[in-house]
Every structure is written in structure tokens, then in C-alpha cells.
C-alpha positions as semicolon CSV with decimal commas, in nm:
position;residue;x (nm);y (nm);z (nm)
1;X;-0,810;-1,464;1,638
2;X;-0,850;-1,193;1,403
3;X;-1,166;-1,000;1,373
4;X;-1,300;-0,965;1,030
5;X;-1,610;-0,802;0,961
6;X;-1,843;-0,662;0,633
7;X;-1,851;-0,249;0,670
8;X;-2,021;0,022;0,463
9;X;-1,789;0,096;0,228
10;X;-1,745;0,430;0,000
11;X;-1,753;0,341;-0,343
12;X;-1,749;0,598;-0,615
13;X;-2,129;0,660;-0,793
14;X;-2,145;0,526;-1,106
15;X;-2,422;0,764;-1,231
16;X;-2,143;1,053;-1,151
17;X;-1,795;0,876;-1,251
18;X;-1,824;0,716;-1,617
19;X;-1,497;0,477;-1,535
20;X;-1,323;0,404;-1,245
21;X;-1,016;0,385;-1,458
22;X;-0,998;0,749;-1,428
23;X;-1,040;0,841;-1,068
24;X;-0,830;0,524;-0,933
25;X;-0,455;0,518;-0,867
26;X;-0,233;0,263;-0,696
27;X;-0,101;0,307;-0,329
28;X;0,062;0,642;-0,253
29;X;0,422;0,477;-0,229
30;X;0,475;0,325;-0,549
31;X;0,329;0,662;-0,732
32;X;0,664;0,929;-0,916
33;X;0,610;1,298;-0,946
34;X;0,548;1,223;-1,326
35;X;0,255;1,006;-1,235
36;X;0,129;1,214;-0,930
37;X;0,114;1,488;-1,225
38;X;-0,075;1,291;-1,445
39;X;-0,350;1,164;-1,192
40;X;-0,428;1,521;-1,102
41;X;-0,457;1,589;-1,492
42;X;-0,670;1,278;-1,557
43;X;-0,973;1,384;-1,386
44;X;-1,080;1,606;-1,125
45;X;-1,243;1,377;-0,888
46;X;-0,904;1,146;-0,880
47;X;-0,826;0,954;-0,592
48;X;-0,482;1,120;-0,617
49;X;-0,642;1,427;-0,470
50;X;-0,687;1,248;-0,140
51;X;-0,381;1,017;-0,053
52;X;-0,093;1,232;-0,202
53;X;-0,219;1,597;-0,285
54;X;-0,005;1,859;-0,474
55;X;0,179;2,037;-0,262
56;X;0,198;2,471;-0,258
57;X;0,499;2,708;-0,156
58;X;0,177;2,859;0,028
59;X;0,096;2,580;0,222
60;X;0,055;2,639;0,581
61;X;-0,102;2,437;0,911
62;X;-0,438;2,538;0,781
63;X;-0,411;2,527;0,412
64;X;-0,155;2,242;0,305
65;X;-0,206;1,851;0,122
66;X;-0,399;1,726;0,403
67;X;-0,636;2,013;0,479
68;X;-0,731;2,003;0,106
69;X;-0,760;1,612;0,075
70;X;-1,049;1,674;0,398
71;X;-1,206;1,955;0,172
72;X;-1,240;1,713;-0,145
73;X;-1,347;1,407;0,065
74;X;-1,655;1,597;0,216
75;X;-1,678;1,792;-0,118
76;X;-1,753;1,504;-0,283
77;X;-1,937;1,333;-0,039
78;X;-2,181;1,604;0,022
79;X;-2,189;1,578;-0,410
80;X;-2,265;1,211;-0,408
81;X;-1,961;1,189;-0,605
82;X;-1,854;0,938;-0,319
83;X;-2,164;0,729;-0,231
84;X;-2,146;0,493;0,139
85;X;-2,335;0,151;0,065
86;X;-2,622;0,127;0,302
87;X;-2,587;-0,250;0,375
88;X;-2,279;-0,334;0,494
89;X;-2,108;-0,594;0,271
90;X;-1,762;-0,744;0,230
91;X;-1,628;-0,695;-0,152
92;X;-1,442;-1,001;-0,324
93;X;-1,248;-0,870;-0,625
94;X;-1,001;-1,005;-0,845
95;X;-0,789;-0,870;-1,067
96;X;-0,626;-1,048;-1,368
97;X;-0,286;-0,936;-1,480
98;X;0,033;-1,051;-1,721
99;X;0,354;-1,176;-1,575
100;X;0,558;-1,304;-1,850
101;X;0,382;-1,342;-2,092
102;X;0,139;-1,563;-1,857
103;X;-0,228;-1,400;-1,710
104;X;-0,262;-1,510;-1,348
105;X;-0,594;-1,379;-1,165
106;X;-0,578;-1,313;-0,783
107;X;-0,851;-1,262;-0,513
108;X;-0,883;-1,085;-0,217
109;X;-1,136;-0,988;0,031
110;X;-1,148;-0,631;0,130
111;X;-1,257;-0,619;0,467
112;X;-1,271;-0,459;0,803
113;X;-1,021;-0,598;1,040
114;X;-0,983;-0,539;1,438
115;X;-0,664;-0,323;1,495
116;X;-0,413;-0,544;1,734
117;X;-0,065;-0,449;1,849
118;X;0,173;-0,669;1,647
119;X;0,322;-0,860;2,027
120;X;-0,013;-1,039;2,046
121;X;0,091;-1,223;1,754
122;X;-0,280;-1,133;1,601
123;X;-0,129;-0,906;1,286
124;X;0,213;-0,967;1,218
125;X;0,442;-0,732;0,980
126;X;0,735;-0,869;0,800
127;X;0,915;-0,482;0,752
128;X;1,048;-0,218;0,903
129;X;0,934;0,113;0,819
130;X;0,996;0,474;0,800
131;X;0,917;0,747;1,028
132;X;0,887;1,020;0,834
133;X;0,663;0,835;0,552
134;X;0,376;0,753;0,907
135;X;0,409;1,061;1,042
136;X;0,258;1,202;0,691
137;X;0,035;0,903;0,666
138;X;-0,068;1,003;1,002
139;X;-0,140;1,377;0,938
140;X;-0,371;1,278;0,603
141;X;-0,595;1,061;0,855
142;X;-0,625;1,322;1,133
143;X;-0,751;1,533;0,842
144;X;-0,951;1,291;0,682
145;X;-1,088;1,050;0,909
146;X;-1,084;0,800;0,647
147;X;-0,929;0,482;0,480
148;X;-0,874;0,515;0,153
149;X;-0,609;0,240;0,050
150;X;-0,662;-0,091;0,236
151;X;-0,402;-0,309;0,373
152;X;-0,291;-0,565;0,155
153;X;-0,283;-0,903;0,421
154;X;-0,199;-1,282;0,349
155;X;-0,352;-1,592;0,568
156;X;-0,273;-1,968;0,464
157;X;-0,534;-2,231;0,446
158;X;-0,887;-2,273;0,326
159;X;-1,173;-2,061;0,416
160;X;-1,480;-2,287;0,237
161;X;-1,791;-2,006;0,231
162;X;-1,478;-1,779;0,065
163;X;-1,374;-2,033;-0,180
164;X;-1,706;-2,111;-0,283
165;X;-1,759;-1,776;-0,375
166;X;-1,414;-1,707;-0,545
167;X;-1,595;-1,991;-0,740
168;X;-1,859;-1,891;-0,807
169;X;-1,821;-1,528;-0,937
170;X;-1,633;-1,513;-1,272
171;X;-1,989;-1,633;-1,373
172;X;-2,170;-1,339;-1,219
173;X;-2,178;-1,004;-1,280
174;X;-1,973;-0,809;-1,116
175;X;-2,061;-0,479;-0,929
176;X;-1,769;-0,280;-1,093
177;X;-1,604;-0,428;-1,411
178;X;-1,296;-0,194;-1,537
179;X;-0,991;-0,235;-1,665
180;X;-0,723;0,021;-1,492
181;X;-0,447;0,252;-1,586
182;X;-0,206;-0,094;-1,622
183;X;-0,434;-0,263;-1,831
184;X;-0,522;-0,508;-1,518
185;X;-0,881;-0,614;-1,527
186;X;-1,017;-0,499;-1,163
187;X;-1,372;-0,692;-1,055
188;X;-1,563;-0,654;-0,739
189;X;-1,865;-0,830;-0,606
190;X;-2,047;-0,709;-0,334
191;X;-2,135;-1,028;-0,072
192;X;-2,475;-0,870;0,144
193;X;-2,580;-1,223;0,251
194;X;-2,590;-1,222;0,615
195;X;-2,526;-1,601;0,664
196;X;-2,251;-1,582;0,448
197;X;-2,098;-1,301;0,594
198;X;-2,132;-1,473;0,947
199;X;-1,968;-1,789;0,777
200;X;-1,681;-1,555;0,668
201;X;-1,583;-1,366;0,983
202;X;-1,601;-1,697;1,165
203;X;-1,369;-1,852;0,995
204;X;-1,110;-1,597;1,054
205;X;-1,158;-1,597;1,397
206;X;-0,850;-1,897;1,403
207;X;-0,665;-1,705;1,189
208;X;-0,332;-1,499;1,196
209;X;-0,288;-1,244;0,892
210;X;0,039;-1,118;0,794
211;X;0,076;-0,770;0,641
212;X;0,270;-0,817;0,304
213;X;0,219;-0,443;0,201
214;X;0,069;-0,157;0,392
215;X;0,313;-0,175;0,735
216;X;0,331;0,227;0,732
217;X;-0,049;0,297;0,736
218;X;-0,108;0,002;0,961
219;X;0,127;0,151;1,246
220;X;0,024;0,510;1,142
221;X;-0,425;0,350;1,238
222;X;-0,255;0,203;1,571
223;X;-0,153;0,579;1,658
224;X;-0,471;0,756;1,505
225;X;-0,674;0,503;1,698
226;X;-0,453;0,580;2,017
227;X;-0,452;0,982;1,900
228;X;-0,858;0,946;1,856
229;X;-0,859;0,771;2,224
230;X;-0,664;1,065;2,394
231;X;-0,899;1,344;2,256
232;X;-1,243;1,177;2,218
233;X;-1,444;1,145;2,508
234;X;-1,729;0,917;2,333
235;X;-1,439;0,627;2,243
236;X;-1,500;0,312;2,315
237;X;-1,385;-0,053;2,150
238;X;-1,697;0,022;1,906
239;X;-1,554;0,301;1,782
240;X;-1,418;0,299;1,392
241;X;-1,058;0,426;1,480
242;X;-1,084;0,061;1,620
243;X;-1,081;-0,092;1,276
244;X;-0,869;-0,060;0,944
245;X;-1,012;-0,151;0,588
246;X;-0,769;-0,467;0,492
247;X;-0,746;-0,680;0,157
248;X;-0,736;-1,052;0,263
249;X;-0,587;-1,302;0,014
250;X;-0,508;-1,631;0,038
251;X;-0,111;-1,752;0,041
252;X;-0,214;-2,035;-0,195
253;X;-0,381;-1,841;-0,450
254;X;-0,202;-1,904;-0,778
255;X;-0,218;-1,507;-0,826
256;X;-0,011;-1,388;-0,561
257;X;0,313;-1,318;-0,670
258;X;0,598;-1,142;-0,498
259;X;0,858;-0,948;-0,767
260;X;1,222;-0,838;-0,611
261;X;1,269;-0,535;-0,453
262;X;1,618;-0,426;-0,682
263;X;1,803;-0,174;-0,488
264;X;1,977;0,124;-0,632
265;X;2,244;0,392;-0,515
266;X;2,277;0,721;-0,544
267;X;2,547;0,984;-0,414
268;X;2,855;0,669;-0,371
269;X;3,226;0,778;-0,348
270;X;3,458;0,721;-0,605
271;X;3,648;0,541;-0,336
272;X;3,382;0,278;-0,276
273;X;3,248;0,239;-0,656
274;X;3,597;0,159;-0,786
275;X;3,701;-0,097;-0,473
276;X;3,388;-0,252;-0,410
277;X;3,415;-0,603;-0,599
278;X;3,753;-0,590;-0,418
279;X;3,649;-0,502;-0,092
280;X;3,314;-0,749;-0,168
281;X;3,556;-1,063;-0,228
282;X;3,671;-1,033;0,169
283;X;3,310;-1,179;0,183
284;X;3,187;-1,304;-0,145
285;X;3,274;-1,549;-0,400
286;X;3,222;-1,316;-0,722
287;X;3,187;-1,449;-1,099
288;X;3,240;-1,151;-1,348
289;X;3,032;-1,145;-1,684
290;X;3,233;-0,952;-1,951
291;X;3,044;-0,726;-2,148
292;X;3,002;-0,823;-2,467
293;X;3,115;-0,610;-2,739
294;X;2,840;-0,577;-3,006
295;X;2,574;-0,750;-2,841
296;X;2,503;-0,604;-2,446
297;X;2,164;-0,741;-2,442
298;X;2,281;-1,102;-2,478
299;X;2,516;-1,011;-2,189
300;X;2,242;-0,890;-1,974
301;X;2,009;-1,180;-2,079
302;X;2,314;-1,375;-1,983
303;X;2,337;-1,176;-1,625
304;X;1,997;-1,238;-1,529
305;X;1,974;-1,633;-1,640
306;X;2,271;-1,683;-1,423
307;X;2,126;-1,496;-1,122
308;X;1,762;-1,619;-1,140
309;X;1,949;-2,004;-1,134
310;X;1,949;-2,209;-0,843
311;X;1,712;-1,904;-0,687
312;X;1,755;-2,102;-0,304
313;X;2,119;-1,991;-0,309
314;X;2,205;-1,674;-0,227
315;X;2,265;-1,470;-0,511
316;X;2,303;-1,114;-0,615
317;X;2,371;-0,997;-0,904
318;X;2,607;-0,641;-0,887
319;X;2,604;-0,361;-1,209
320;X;2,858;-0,059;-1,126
321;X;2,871;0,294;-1,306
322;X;3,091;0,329;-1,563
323;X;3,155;-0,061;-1,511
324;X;3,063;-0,229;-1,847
325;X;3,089;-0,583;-1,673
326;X;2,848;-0,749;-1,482
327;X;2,873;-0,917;-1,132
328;X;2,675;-1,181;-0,932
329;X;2,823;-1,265;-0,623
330;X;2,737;-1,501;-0,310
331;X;2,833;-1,512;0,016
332;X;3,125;-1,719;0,097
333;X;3,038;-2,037;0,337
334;X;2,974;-1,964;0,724
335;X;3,055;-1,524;0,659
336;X;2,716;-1,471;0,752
337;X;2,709;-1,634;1,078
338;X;3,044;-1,533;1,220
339;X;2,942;-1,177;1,157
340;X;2,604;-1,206;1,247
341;X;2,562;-1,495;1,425
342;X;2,544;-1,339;1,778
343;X;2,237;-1,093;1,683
344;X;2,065;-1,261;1,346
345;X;1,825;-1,584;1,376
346;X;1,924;-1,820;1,053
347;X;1,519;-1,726;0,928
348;X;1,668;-1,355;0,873
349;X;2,060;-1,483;0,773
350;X;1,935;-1,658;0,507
351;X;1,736;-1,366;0,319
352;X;1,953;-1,231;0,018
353;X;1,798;-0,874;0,162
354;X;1,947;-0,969;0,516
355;X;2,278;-1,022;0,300
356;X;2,255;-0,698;0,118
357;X;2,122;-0,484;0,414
358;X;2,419;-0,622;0,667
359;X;2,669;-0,738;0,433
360;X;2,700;-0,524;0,177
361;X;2,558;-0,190;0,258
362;X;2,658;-0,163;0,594
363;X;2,967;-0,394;0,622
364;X;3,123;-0,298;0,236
365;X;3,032;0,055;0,142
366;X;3,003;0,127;0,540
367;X;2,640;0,312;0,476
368;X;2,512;0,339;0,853
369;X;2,162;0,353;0,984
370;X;2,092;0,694;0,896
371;X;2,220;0,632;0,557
372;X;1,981;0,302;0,521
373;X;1,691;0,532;0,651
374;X;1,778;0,809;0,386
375;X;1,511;0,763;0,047
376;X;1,753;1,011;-0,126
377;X;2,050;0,749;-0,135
378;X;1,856;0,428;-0,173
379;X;1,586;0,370;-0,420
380;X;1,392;0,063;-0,577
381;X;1,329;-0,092;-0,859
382;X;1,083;-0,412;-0,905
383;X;1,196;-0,423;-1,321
384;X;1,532;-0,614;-1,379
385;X;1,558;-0,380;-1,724
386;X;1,475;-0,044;-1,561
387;X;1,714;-0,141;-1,282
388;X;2,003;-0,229;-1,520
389;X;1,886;0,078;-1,771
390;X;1,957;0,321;-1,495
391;X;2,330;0,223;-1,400
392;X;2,396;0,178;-1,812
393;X;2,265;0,580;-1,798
394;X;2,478;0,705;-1,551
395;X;2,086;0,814;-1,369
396;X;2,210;0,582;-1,036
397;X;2,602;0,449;-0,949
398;X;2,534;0,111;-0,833
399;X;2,236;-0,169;-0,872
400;X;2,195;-0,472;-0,615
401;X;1,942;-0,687;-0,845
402;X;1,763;-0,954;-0,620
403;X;1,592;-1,251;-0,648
404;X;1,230;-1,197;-0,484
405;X;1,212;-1,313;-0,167
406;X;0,994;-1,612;-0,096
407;X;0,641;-1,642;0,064
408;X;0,739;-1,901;0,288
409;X;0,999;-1,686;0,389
410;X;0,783;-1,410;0,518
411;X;0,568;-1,641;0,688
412;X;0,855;-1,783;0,888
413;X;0,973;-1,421;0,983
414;X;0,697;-1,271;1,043
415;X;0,545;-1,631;1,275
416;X;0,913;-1,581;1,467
417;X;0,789;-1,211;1,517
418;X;1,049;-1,069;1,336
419;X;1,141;-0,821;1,085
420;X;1,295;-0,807;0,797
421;X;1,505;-0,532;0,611
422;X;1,291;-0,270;0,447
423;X;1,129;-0,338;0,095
424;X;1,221;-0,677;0,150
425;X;0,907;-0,797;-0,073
426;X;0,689;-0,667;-0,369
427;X;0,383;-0,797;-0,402
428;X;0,245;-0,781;-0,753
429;X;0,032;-0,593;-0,885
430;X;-0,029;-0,354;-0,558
431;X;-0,388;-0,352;-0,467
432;X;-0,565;-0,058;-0,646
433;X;-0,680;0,278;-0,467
434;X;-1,020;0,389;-0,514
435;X;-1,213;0,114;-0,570
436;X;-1,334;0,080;-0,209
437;X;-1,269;0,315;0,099
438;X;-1,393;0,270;0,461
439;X;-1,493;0,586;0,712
440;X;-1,365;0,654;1,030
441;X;-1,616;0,901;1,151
């Protein structure tokens, strides 16, 4: 079902760029002002330059983020700082990373993949998305003409020619070897071998793949490639607005892991920060922690053991400004389906972010759509302690802490063709920017 093929990818030259450490970045999304700073200060050929440019009080429709990005990417091009591979390959990486104390390694292929239109049941998101964040995605690729961060995709079962060669590679060496701003080891092998290739896209060709990270710039190449359609007489289904680069890993490789997307609030009434756990127990059954006196870090240790307990109940753990005491509360029996029941499968009343998105922000603190679409009153947090750190500061006024949603979860949402809340899942560590990009021209 889904067409997979190798491509000519951009790679940066290694006889112009010492280390990829310091021109790669992760995805645009997950990257602050601080850090946007500090990639433009790291080096001057910086992916950071193309996917999220400084911006200029003098920017204008011809000079502005985009424009420039277009003026590096050809810059750099025409400087063989960027280099296209004249056989067209697929590129197995893997990238080994701590959780806990524990290294886990996960593989992916990067890939070209055959854009479909999520109803044939081809691609399948998991998300809903924002339109402000694709309408930006989508003027940086009318610029550009280019991928430059691929989408991060999931398929379940065994692909053999692909396993072999996940295999086979730690013992060969790789075609990049670096070891990135996170201290995550980042490999890549280049597979050329025709018959292996052939072996590879074949084997897709029963497959579904689900997007787990990358649903804004997958929507934003279904409009460039209808944009490119509208204005390009020469377009046809061989065209390369046709196709988005696409990292493809496996659902049972022991390195994917999915963190929790923590929410936090900004901007909440007094009203609704000092009523909420009595408001909340209309719909909740709520156990209080009590801060401990001399020791809040065995209270907090204490918060999070409780919550991460019995993780297939649905749990969420509370933390209110100015609110020493912790909270984890759960939904009381059957509240979920007499509010909901009506409009909400039991796949998407059973998510703890279907709780929080319906239940609590809408229902208790009465935030409405336009409120859950606003990125000034809701931000994230995949860190338990940063998430907890920034209510004990005063920096937020209330923290939702999650459990991370399950992989089986998003298969059975996204197979029922529906969508979850937004930032539902994290998948760590976010596939890195930079080390592969794909033209469109």
C-alpha cells in the first residue's frame, strides 16, 4: 500500500563541514528562542538557518525567514556545502540514547514515501494540528522547494531484507558517525544495492504507516503538492511535490519510546486556580499529597510514584500555583461516557489526553476551542521535573502531568481513522535535522 522508495538525498560534505554536530538541530517545533539563538551562533552553515530563520523588524514579502532560508539553501548548494548523492540510496540510521539511566538504540529508515490523503487509509495521523504552525511550514517550502526534516512514521511487523541489515550494521562502518548536541550517538548507512532496495520497497507495498511526529509538515506537502499542481504546467504523478522524505521505524523496535506530553497553563483566573480541585471532584475522585515540610523532593518523588502506578488507569497528576500540595486525580466511574458518550468512541474516552482535553480543560476551567488552539495559554513539557519546577516558580499557574500515552493506543486511533487531542504523544528522542534532506525541484 504505501510507496517507499531510495531518493538522492542532500547530505552535508564532509570535506566542507568538520562535524555534523554543529550544523544539525532537532525539528523546528521542539526548538526555544534560547536555542534558536544558539544554533545561529554555533556555526554559520546551521541547519537552523533553513527551517526556523531569525526573524527582522525589516522583513517584508521579499526579504523575510523564508526568502533567506531559499538564499542559504542554493548558497550552499552552489558551494558544495550541501552535496546531492548521485545514486539514489535509502539511509538506515540509528541513534543510541539514555532513558533512565538505561541506553536503548533505535532504527529507522529515511525514505521517500508516496503522498496519500489520510481517507484512503494509506498514511494515517493520530493528531490534530495547528493552522497557523502549516501555513508557515507551508510558506518555507514554497520558498525552498525542499525537505529538510523528514517525517517520523511507525509500521508493525517484520520487514526481513530491513532487519537483516539493522543486523548487520553496528559491525560496519557507518557513512556519518557523530555524536549530537544531546550527546545521542547518530549513525547512518547508506544502502545503494539495487536488489536490496527492490526487496525494501516491496515489502512496504502491504503496509500502512502511521505518522507519530511530523502531522503539520505532512498536511502542509499535501497542499504544496496541490499548490505545485495548480501553477506548474509540467506536473505529473512523477513529479517530486508527489513525495515527502519520511523516517520509517518499526513499532517493535526496543528503541522507540513515547515520553508524556505534560501540559502547562498560563494566564488562569484566580477564580478557576483556587476552585478547581473543587470544581474537579464533580468529576474526579482526587487523593491530595501534603507537602512535606523539610523534604519537597521526597514529596514529589512521592507524587510521581503514585501517578506512574497502575499506568492503565487513568491518572493525572494536578500541581497548582501557590498550592504547596500535590494532586492526582481520576475520573470517577462511567463520567466519561455520559458526557461524552454520544460523540467519543471508547478508543479516544479512554486516553488520559481525551480526559484532560474534554474533561478538564474544556468542561472544568471552561477553556473553549479557541483557547485549546491558543500556544500562548497552553504549553508542554515532556520532563516531569521541569514541569513541576515551573508551577514551584510561579513561571506557569497550573501543570496536568501525564502518563505517556501508549503505542498500541495510537495504532488503534489512528486504524479507526481518528484523531486524537493535540500533543497527545512524544516520541523520544525526535529524529535529528540535517543529517539527510530530500529536493523537491
Amino acid at each position: 500500500m504505501a510507496n517507499v522508495i531510495p531518493f538522492n538525498g542532500i547530505l552535508y560534505n564532509p570535506k566542507k563541514i568538520d562535524s555534523l554536530a554543529d550544523v544539525t538541530t532537532p525539528p523546528y517545533d521542539v526548538i526555544n528562542k534560547e536555542e534558536q539563538v544558539y544554533f545561529h551562533n554555533r556555526h554559520p552553515q546551521n541547519i537552523i538557518r533553513l527551517i526556523l530563520g531569525s526573524e527582522t523588524n525589516e522583513d517584508n514579502e521579499e526579504n523575510n525567514r523564508y526568502t533567506r532560508a531559499a538564499g542559504f539553501l542554493n548558497k550552499w548548494l552552489s558551494e558544495e556545502i550541501l552535496i546531492a548523492d548521485k545514486r539514489p540510496a535509502f539511509y538506515l540510521t540509528a541513534i543510541d540514547f539514555p532513558v533512565e539511566d538505561k541506553i536503548f538504540r533505535r532504527f529507522g529508515l529515511t525514505a521517500l514515501v508516496g503522498l496519500e490523503p489520510f481517507e484512503k487509509g494509506i498514511i494515517l495521523p493520530h493528531e490534530k494540528t495547528y493552522s497557523k504552525t502549516k501555513s508557515e511550514r507551508l510558506k518555507l517550502i514554497k520558498a525552498c522547494h525542499a525537505n529538510f526534516s523528514p517525517i517520523f512514521s511507525l509500521y508493525s511487523g517484520k520487514i526481513d531484507a530491513l532487519n537483516a541489515m539493522e543486523m548487520k550494521a553496528p559491525e560496519i562502518p557507518a557513512d556519518s558517525d557523530f555524536i549530537d548536541g544531546k550527546g545521542h550517538r547518530q549513525r547512518l548507512w547508506k544502502i545503494n544495492d539495487t536488489i536490496i532496495q527492490k526487496s525494501i520497497s516491496s515489502a512496504f507495498n502491504d503496509k500502512i504507516l502511521y505518522i507519530a511526529d511530523g502531522h503539520h509538515r505532512y498536511e502542509t506537502a499535501l497542499n504544496y503538492r496541490e499548490w505545485v499542481s495548480k501553477n506548474n504546467p509540467d506536473f505529473s504523478p512523477t513529479h517530486p511535490a508527489n513525495f515527502i522524505m519520511m523516517f520509517i521505524c518499526s513499532m517493535e523496535d526496543p528503541g522507540l519510546i513515547i515520553l508524556p506530553a505534560h501540559r502547562l497553563l498560563s494566564g488562569v483566573d484566580n477564580q478557576n486556580l483556587s476552585g478547581f480541585v473543587q470544581k474537579a471532584s464533580e468529576y474526579f475522585d482526587i487523593t491530595e499529597i501534603l507537602a512535606g515540610k523539610n523534604d519537597t523532593e521526597k514529596t514529589k518523588d512521592l507524587f510521581i510514584s503514585s501517578l506512574r502506578k497502575e499506568e492503565l488507569k487513568n491518572k493525572i497528576g494536578v500541581m497548582l500555583k501557590n498550592n504547596n500540595n500535590f494532586y492526582i486525580i481520576s475520573p470517577k466511574p462511567g463520567v466519561m461516557k455520559k458526557l461524552f458518550g454520544n460523540e467519543l468512541s471508547e478508543s479516544l474516552m479512554d486516553l488520559d489526553v481525551t480526559i484532560l482535553t474534554r474533561l478538564i480543560l474544556t468542561e472544568v476551567l471552561g477553556i473553549d476551542q479557541t483557547g485549546l488552539d491558543n500556544e500562548n495559554l497552553i504549553s508542554y513539557s515532556s520532563s516531569d521535573k521541569e514541569a513541576m519546577e515551573n508551577i514551584i516558580s510561579g513561571k506557569y499557574d497550573m501543570a496536568f502531568i501525564l502518563n505517556p500515552t501508549k503505542i498500541e493506543q495510537v495504532q488503534k486511533v489512528a486504524g479507526e481513522g481518528l484523531i486524537m487531542p493535540r500533543k497527545s504523544t512524544y516520541f523520544y528522542p525526535k529524529v535529528i535535522t540535517g543529517q539527510v534532506m530530500n529536493k523537491l525541484f
